[in-house]
Every structure is written in C-alpha cells, then in structure tokens.
C-alpha positions, 0 to 999 in steps of 0.5 A: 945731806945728799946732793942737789942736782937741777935740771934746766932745759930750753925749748925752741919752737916754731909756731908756723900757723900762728898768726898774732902774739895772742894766738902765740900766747894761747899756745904757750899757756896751753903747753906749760900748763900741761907740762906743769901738771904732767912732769911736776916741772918749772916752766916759762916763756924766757924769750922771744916774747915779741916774736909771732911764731917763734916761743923759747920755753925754758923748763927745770927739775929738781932732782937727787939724781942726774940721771933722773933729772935728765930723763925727766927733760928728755921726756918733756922734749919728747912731749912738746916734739910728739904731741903739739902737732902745731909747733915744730921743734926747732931746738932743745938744750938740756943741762944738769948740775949739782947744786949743794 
C-alpha cells in the first residue's frame, strides 16, 4: 500500500469593504464553493467567525505525492490572492505530512 500524504493549509484574509457578519458570510461561501469545485478540495471558515473583516479558511488535500499536495495549496493561495479583488491576503500557512 502507498503512502498517504495530507495537505493542510490556512488562509487569512481581510475583507476591507465588508460591513456585517452577513456580507462576511457571503464572501466566505462564495469563495469555499469555488475552491471546492475548482481544486477538488476540503474547505471551512475555522476561525474568526465573529470577526466582521477578518475570515480565517482552512483548506486541505489528499494526495499520494507531497509535491503534488503542496502545489495543489500554492494554487489555491494564488487564486484567493489574484481573483478576490475584495479580500486582501493577509496570511497563508501550508503544511504537508504523511499520514499512513
């Protein structure tokens, strides 16, 4: 049996323009649908949640290969940082590991 190796990465952003935890909530839904459907990717708002412009998004993968793993969360970053002109990345944290 090969290995497994998981991907995890955490996205910060700030959201300058939003005012109120429904607008925030848009943006946020927005965005991890179109990663889902885009990468093939798990995606949630893991913290910040009461926090108007600030949205924490954590991402993962499952891959068979590391380098495959972490291109696949450079990729994503990329996205979220070029296509939401209405979020400003503030940080992103990506780490790989081998699971089985």
């Amino acid at each position: 049996m090969g290995a497994m190796t998981v991907g995890v990465c955490r996205i910060t952003l700030r959201l300058p323009e939003n005012g109120s935890l429904k607008g925030k909530r848009q943006v946020v839904r927005s965005l991890t649908t179109r990663l889902r459907n885009k990468f093939n990717v798990a995606v949630a708002e893991v913290g910040d949640n009461d926090r108007w412009q600030i949205a924490t998004i954590g991402v993962t993968c499952v891959s068979n290969d590391a380098r495959h793993a972490q291109e696949m969360l450079d990729h994503v970053v990329a996205f979220v940082q070029h296509t939401r002109l209405d979020a400003e990345l503030l940080d992103s944290e990506i780490e790989v590991t081998q699971a089985f």
